[in-house]
C-alpha positions as a Markdown table, in Angstrom:
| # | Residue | x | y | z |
|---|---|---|---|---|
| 1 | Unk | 22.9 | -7.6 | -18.6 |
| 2 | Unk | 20.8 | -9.7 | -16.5 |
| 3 | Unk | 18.4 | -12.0 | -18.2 |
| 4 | Unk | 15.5 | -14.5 | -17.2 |
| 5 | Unk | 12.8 | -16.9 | -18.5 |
| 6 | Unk | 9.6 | -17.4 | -16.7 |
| 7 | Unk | 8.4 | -19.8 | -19.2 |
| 8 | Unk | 5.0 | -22.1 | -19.4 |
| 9 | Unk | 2.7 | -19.7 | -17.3 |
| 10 | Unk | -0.9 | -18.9 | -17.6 |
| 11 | Unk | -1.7 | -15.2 | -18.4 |
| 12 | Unk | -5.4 | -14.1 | -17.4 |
| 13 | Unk | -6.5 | -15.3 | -20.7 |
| 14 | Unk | -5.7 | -18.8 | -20.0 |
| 15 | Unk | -3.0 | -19.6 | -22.1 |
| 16 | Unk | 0.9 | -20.8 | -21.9 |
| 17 | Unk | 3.0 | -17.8 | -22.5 |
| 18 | Unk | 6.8 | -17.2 | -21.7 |
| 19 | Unk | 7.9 | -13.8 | -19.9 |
| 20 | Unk | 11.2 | -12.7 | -21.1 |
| 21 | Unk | 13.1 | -10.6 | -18.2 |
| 22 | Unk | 16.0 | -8.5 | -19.0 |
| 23 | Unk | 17.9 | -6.1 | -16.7 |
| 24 | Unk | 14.8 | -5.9 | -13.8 |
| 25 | Unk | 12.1 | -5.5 | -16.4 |
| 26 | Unk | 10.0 | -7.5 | -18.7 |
| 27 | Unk | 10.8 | -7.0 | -22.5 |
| 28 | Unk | 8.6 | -9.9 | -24.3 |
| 29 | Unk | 5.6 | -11.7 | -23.5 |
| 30 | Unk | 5.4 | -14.5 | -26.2 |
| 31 | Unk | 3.4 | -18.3 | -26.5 |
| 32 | Unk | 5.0 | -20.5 | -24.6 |
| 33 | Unk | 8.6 | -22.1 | -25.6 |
| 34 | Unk | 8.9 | -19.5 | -29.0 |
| 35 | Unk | 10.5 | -17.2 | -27.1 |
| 36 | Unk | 14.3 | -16.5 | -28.8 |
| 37 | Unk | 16.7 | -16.3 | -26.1 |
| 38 | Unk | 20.8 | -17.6 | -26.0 |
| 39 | Unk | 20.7 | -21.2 | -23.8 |
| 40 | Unk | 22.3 | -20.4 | -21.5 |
| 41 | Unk | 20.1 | -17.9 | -20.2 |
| 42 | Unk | 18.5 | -18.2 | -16.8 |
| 43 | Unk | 15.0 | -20.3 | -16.7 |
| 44 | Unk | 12.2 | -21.0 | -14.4 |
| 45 | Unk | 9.4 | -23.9 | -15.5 |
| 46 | Unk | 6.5 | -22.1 | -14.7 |
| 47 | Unk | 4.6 | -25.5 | -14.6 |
| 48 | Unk | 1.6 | -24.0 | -15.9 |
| 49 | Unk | 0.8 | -21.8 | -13.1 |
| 50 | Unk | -0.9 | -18.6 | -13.0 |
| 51 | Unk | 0.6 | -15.4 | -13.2 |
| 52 | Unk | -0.1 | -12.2 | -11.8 |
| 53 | Unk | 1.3 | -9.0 | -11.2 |
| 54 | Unk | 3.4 | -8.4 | -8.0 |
| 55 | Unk | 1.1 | -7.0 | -5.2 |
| 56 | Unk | 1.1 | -3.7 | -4.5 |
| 57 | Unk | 0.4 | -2.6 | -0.5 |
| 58 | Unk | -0.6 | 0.7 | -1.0 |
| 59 | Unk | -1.0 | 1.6 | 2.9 |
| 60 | Unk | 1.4 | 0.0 | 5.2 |
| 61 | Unk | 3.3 | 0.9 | 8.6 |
| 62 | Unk | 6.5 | -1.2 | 8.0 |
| 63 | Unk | 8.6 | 0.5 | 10.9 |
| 64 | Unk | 7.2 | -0.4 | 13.8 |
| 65 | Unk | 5.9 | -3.8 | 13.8 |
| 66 | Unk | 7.3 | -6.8 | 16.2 |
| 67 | Unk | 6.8 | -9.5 | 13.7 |
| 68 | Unk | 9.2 | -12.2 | 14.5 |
| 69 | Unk | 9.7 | -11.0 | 18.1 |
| 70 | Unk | 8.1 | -12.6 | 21.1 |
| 71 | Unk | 4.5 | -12.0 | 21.4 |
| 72 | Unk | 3.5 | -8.6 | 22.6 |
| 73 | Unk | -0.2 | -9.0 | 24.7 |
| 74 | Unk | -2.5 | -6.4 | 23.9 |
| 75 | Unk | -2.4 | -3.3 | 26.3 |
| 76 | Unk | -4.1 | 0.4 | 26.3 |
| 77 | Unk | -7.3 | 2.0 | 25.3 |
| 78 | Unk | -9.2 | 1.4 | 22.7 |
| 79 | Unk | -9.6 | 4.9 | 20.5 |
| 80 | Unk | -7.4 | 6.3 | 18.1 |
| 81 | Unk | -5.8 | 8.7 | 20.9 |
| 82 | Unk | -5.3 | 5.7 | 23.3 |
| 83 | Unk | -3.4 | 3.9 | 20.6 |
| 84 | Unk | -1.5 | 6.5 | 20.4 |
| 85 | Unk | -0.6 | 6.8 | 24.0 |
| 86 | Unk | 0.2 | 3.3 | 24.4 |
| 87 | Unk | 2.6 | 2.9 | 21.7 |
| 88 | Unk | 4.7 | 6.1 | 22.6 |
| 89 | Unk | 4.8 | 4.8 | 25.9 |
| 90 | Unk | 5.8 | 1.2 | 25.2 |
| 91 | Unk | 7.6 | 1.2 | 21.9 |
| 92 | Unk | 11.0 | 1.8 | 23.4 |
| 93 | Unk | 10.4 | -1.2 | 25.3 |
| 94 | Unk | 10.2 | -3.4 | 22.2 |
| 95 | Unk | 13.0 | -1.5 | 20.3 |
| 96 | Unk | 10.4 | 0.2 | 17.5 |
| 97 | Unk | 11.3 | 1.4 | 15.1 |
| 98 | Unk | 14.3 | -0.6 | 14.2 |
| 99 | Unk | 16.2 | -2.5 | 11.0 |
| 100 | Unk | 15.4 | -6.0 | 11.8 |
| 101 | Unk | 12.1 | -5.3 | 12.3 |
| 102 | Unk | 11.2 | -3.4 | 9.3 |
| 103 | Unk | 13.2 | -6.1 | 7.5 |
| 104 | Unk | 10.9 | -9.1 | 9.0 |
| 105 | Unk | 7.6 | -7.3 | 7.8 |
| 106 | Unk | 9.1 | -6.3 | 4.2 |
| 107 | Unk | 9.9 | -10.6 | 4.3 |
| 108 | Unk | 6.8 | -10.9 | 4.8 |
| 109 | Unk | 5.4 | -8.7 | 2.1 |
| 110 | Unk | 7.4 | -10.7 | -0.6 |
| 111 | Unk | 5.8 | -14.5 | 0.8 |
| 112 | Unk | 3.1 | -13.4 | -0.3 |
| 113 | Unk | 3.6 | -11.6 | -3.6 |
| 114 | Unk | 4.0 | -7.9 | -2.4 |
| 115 | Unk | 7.0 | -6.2 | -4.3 |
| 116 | Unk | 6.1 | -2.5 | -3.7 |
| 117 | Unk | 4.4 | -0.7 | -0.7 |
| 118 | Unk | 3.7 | 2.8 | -0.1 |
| 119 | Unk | 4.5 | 3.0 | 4.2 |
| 120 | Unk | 3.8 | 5.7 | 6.5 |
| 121 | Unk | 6.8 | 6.1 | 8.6 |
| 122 | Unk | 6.4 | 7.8 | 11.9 |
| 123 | Unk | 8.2 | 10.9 | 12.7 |
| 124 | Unk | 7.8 | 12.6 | 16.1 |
| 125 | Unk | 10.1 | 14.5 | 18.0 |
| 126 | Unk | 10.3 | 10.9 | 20.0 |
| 127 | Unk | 12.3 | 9.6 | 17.3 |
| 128 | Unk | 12.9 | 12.1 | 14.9 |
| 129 | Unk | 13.7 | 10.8 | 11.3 |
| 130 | Unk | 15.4 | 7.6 | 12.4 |
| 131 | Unk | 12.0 | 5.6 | 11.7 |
| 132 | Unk | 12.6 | 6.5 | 7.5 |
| 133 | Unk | 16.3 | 6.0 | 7.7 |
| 134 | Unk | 15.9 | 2.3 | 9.3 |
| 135 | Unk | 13.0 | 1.6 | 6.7 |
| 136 | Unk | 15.6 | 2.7 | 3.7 |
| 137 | Unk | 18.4 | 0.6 | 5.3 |
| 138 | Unk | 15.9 | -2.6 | 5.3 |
| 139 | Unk | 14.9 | -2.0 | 1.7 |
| 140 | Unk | 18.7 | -1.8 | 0.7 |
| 141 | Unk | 19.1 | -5.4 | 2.8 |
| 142 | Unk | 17.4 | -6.9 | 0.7 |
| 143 | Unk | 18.6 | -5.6 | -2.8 |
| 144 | Unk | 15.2 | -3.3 | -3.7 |
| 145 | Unk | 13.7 | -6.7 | -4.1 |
| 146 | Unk | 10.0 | -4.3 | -2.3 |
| 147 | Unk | 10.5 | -1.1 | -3.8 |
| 148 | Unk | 9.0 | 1.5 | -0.8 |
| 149 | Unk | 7.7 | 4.5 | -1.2 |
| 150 | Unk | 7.7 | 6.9 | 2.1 |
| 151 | Unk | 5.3 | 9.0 | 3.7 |
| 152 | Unk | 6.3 | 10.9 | 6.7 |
| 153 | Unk | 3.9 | 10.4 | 9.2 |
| 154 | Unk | 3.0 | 12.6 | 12.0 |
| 155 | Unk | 1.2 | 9.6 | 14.1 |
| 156 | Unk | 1.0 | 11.8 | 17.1 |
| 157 | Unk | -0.4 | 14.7 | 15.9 |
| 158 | Unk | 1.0 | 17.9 | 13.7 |
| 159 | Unk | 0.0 | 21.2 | 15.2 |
| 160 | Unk | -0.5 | 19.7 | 18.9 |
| 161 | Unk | 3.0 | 19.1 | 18.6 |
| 162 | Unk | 5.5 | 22.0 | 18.0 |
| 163 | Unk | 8.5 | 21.1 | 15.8 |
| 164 | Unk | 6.1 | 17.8 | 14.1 |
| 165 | Unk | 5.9 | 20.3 | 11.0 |
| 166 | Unk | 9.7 | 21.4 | 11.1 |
| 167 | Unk | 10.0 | 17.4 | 10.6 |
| 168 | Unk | 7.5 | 16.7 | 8.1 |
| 169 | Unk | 9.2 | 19.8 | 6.2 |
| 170 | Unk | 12.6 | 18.0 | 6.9 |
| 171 | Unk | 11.6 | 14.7 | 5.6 |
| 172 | Unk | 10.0 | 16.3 | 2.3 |
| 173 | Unk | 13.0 | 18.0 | 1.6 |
| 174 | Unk | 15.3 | 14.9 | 2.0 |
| 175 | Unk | 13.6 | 12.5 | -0.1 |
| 176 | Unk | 9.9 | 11.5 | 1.2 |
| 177 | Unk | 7.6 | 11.0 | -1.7 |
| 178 | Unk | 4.5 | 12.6 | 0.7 |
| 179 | Unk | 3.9 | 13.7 | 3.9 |
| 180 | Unk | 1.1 | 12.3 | 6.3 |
| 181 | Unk | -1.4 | 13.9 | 8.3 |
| 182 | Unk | -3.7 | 12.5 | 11.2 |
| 183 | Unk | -7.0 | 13.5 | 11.8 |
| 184 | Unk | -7.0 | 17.3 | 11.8 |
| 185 | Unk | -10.3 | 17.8 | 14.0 |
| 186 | Unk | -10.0 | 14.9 | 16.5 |
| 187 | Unk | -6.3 | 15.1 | 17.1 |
| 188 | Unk | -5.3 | 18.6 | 16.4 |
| 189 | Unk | -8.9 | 20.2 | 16.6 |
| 190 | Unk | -8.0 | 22.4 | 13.7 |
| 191 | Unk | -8.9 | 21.2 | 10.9 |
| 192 | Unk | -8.3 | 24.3 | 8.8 |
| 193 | Unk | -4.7 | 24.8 | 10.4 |
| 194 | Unk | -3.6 | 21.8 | 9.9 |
| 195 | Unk | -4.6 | 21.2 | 6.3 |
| 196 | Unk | -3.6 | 24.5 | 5.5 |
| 197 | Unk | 0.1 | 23.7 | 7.1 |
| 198 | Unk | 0.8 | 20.7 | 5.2 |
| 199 | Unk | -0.3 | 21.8 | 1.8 |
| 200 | Unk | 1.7 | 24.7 | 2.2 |
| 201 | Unk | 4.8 | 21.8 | 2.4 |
| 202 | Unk | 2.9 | 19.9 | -0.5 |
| 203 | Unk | 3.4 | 22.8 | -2.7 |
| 204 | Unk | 6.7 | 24.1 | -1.8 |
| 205 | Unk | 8.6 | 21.2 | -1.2 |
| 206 | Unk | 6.6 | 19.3 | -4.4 |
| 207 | Unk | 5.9 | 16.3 | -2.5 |
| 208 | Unk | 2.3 | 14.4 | -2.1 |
| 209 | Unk | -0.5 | 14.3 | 0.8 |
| 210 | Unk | -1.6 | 11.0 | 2.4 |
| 211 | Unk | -3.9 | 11.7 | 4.8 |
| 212 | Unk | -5.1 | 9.3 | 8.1 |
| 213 | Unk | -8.6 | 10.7 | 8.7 |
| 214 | Unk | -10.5 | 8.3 | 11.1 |
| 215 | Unk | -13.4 | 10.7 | 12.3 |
| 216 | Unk | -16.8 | 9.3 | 11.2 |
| 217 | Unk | -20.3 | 11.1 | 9.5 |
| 218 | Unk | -20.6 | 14.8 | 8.9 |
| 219 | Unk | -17.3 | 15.3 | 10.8 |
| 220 | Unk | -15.3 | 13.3 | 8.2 |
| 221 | Unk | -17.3 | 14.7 | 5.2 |
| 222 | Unk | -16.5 | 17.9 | 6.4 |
| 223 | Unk | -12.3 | 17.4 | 6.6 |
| 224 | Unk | -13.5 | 16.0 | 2.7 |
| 225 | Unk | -14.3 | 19.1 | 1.7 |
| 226 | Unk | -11.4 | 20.6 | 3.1 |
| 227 | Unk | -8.9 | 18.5 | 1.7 |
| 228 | Unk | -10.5 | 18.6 | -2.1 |
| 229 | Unk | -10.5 | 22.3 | -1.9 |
| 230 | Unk | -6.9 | 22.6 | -1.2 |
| 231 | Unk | -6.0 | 20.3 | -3.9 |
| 232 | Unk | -7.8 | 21.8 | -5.8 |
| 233 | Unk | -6.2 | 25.1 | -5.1 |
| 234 | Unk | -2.4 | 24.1 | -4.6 |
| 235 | Unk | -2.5 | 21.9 | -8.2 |
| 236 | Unk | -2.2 | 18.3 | -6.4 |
| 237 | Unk | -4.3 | 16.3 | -8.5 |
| 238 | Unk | -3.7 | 13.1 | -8.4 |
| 239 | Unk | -1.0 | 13.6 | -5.6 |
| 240 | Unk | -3.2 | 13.4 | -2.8 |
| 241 | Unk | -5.1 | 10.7 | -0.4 |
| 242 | Unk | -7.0 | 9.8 | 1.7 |
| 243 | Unk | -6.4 | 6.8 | 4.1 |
| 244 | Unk | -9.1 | 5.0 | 5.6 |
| 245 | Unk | -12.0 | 7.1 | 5.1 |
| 246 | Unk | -14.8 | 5.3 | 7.5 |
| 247 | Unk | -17.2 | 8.6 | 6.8 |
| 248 | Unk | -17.6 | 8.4 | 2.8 |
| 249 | Unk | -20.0 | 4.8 | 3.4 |
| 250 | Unk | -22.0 | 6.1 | 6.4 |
| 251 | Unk | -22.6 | 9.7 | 4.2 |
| 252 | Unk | -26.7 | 10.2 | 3.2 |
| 253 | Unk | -26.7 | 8.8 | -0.4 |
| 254 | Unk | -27.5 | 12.1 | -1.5 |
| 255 | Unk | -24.2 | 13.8 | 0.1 |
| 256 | Unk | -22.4 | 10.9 | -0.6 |
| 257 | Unk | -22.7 | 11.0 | -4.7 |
| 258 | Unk | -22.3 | 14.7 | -4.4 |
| 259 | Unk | -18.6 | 14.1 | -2.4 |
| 260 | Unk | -17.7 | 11.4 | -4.8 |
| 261 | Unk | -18.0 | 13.9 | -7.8 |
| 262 | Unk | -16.0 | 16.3 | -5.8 |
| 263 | Unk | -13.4 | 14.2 | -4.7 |
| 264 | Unk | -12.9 | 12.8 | -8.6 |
| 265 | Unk | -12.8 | 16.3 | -9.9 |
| 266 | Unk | -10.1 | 17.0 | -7.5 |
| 267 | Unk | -8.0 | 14.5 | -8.3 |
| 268 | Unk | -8.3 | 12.3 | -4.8 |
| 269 | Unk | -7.7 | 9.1 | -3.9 |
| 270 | Unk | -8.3 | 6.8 | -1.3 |
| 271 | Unk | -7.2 | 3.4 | 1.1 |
| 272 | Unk | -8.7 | 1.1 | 2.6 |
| 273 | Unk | -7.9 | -2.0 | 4.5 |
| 274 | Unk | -11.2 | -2.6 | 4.7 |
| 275 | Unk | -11.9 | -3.3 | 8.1 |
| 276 | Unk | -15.1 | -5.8 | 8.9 |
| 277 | Unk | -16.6 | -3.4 | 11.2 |
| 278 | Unk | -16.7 | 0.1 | 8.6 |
| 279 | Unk | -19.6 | 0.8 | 6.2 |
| 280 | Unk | -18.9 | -0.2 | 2.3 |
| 281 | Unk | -17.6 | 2.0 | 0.8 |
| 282 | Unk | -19.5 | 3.4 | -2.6 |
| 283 | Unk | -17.1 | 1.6 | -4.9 |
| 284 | Unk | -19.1 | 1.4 | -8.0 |
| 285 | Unk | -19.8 | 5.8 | -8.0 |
| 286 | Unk | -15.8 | 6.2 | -7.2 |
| 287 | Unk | -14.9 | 3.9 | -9.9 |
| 288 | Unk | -16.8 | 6.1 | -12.4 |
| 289 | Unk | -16.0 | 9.2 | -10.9 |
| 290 | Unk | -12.4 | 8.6 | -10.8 |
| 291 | Unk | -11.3 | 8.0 | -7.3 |
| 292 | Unk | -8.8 | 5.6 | -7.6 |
| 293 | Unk | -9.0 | 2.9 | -5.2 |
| 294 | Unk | -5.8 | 1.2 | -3.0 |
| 295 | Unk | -5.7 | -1.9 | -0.7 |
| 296 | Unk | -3.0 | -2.1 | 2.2 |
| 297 | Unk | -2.5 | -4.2 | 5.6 |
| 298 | Unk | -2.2 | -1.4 | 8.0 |
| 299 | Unk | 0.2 | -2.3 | 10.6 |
| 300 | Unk | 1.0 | -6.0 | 11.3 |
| 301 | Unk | 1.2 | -7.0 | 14.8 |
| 302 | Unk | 2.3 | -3.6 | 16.0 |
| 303 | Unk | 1.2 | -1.7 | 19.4 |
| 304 | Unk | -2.4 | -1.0 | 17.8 |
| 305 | Unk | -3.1 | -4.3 | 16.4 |
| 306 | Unk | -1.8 | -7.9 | 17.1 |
| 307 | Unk | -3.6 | -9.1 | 13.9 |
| 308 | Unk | -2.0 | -9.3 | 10.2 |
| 309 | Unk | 0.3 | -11.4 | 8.5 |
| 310 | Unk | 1.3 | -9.1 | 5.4 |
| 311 | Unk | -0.8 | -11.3 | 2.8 |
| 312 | Unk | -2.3 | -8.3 | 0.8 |
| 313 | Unk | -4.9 | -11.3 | -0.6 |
| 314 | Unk | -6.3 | -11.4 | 2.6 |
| 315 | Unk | -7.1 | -7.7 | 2.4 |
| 316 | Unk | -8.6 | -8.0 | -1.4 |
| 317 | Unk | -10.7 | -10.9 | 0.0 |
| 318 | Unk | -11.9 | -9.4 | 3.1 |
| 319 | Unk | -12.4 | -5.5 | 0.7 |
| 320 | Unk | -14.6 | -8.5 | -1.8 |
| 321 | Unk | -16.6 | -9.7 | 1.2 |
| 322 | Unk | -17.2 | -6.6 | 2.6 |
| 323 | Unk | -18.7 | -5.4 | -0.5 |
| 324 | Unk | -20.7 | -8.1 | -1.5 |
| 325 | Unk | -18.8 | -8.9 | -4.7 |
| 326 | Unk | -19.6 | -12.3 | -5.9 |
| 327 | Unk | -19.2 | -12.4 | -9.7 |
| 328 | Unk | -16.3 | -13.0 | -11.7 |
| 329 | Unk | -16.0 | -9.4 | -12.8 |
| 330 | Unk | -16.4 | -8.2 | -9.4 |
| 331 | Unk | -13.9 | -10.3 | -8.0 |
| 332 | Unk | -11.6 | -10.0 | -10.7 |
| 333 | Unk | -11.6 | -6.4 | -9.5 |
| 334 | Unk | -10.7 | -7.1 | -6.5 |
| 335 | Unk | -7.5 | -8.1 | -7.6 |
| 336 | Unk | -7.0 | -5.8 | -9.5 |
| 337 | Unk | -7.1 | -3.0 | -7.0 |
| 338 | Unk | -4.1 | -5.1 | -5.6 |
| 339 | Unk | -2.4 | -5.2 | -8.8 |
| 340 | Unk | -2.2 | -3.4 | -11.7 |
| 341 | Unk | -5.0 | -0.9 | -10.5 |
| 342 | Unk | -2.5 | -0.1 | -7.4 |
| 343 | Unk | 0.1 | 1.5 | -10.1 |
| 344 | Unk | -0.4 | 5.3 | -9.0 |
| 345 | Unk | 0.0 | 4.9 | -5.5 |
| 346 | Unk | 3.7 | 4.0 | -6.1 |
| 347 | Unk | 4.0 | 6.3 | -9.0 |
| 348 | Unk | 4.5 | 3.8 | -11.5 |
| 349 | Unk | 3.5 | 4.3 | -15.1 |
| 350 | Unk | 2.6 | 0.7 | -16.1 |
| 351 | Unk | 2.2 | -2.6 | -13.5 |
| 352 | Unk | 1.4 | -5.6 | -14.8 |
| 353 | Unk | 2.7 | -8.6 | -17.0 |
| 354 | Unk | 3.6 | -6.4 | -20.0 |
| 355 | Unk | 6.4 | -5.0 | -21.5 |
| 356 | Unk | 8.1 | -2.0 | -20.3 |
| 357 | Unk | 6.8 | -3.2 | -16.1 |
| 358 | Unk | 9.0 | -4.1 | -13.6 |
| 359 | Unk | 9.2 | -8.0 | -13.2 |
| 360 | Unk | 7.6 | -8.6 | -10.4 |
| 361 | Unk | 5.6 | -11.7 | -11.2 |
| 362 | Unk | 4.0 | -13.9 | -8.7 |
| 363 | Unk | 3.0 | -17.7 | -9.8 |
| 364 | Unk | 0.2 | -19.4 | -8.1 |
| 365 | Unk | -1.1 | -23.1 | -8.5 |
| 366 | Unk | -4.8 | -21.7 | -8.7 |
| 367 | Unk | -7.5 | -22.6 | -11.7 |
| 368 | Unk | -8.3 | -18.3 | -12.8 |
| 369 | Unk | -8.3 | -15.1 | -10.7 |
| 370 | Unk | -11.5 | -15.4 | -9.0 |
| 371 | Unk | -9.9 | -18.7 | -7.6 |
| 372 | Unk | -7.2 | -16.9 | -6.2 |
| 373 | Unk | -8.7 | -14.2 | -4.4 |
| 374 | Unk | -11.5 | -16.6 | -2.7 |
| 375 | Unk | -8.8 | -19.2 | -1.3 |
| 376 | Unk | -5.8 | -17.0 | -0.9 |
| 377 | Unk | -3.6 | -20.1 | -2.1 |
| 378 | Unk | 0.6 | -20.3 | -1.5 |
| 379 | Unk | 2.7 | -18.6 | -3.8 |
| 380 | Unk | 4.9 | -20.9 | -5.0 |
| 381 | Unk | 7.3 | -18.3 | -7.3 |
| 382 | Unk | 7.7 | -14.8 | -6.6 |
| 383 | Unk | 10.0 | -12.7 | -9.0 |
| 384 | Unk | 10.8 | -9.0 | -7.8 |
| 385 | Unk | 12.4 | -6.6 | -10.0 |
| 386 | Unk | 13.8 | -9.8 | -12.0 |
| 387 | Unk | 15.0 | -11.7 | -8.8 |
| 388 | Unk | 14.0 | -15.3 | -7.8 |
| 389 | Unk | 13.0 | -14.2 | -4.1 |
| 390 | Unk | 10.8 | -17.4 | -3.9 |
| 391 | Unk | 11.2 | -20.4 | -5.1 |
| 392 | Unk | 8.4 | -23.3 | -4.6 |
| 393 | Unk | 7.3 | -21.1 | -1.1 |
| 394 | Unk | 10.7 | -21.0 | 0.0 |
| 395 | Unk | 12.2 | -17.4 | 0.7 |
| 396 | Unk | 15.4 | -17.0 | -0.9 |
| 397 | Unk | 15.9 | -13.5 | 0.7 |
């Protein structure tokens, strides 16, 4: 049995507590130094700092990323399909997907406080299923310290490309927690076939939906509809989402409120990395109707992008100033879409500094929570699953 003291941290509410760890998971949360534990259990002075939840990257592409590499100049066209040309052409080049690079970004994800990430993986008849067994053999290197969820994800297309669905069906049945999809009228210009394909999967193989869906205004709202019908109809609520999104904000109000209700009654949530150029998205209606909410970095420095670092903060900052939130409240919420909030997309019961949650605690030298999530400060501890992976902003992993 494997026991830890976090002691002398500041919970939300201000005051000194002590977190008692035992075996991964956080059994006591008691005021500071009357916690009752043998002596010669393991300790960390938590000087006072403030603790938070681990972060929780709820849309990430952790395989094909060349952090760490030499720098890779921006090349291609611009649109979603010339991405996607570029990086099937060039990724071979920069050995994507591969171990040490999925192991750099998931590094990454734990500097700043991220201890669990739900990561589309690609799978293509390019590379087959060797994308999700490299990001499983990265996870392993470093002990679980991230725990990663999968979603099998058909970047170039599903029905365009014959045998993508034989894969996806492949991947559910050995272990993926959900299958992706991409754009089913843009890329595949079915929208009917497609969804209809990889619900059929959803159902049989009892896996989840997490759906890329780019396409902007009336197109979008359509593939909406779509996809809340079939959840609806196939029993996946609360097992399906929706990534990205850009339509919902540029929807007429009107259309909009009426797709929020829809998309809460189904059972649908959605991700953002809330990108500076996309309309706001109707936060305050999804929060009542039910539409839970998750923050993720996208890829980092990959063939689409050469921008990110992994700091999910940054995200919950730029998702804050994208909104307008300014108050306490508001950005307290902010945080807690990163946090706690995030729970579901990882399938967790209970995230947070409480007993019964994993131990993944973060300490930051930062005066409350609206303090951190306007200045996006160091972390100076982070604890995953009860391990010390770093000490005063020093990796230990």
């Amino acid at each position: 049995m494997r026991s830890l003291v976090v002691g002398g941290v500041r919970g939300s509410g201000g005051a000194l507590v002590d977190l008692v760890v035992v075996d991964g998971v956080i059994t006591d949360v008691a005021a500071a130094g009357s916690a009752v534990v043998p002596p010669e259990v393991e300790r960390v002075d938590g000087r006072g700092l403030l603790a938070l939840p681990g972060f929780i990257n709820a849309h990430a592409h952790v395989d094909k990323s060349w952090w760490g590499q030499p720098w890779v100049s921006y090349g291609g066209e611009p649109t979603t399909q010339g991405r996607i040309a570029h990086e099937r052409a060039e990724r071979d080049k920069y050995g994507i997907p591969s171990v040490d690079g999925t192991k750099a970004v998931l590094r990454e994800f734990l500097r700043h406080g991220t201890t669990a990430t739900r990561t589309h993986v690609d799978v293509d008849l390019g590379v087959g299923l060797r994308g999700i067994a490299n990001v499983h053999e990265a996870a392993a290197a470093l002990n679980g310290a991230v725990e990663v969820e999968i979603v099998a994800f058909p970047q170039d297309g599903v029905l365009r490309r014959p045998g993508v669905l034989e894969l996806l069906d492949q991947a559910a049945a050995e272990g993926a927690t959900s299958i992706g999809g991409l754009d089913p009228a843009s890329i595949d210009r079915d929208p009917v076939g497609q969804l209809d394909a990889l619900f059929e999967i959803a159902v049989r193989r009892n896996v989840g939906i997490d759906i890329h869906l780019h396409d902007r205004g009336d197109l979008g709202g359509f593939q909406y509809e779509l996809i809340a019908e079939r959840t609806v109809a196939g029993g996946l609520s609360g097992r399906v989402n929706v990534s990205h999104g850009f339509a919902l904000g540029e929807l007429s109000p009107q259309r909009r409120s009426e797709m929020v209700y829809q998309l809460g009654e189904a059972g649908v949530s959605w991700t953002t990395v809330a990108p500076v150029n996309s309309a706001p998205l109707p936060w305050r209606e999804m929060r009542t109707a039910g539409v839970a909410i998750g923050l993720g970095t996208d890829g980092i420095r990959d063939l689409w992008s050469p921008y990110g670092d992994g700091d999910l903060l940054q995200i919950a900052r730029g998702f804050a100033r994208l909104h307008g939130l300014r108050d306490d409240a508001d950005l307290t919420y902010a945080i807690e879409l990163a946090t706690t909030a995030a729970a579901p997309f990882v399938h967790r019961e209970v995230h947070g500094l409480t007993p019964g949650a994993r131990a993944d605690i973060v300490l930051i030298d930062a005066e409350n929570v609206p303090d951190v999530l306007v200045r996006a400060p160091r972390r100076e501890f982070v604890i995953a699953g009860g391990q010390v992976v770093l000490r005063d902003g020093v990796l230990q992993v």
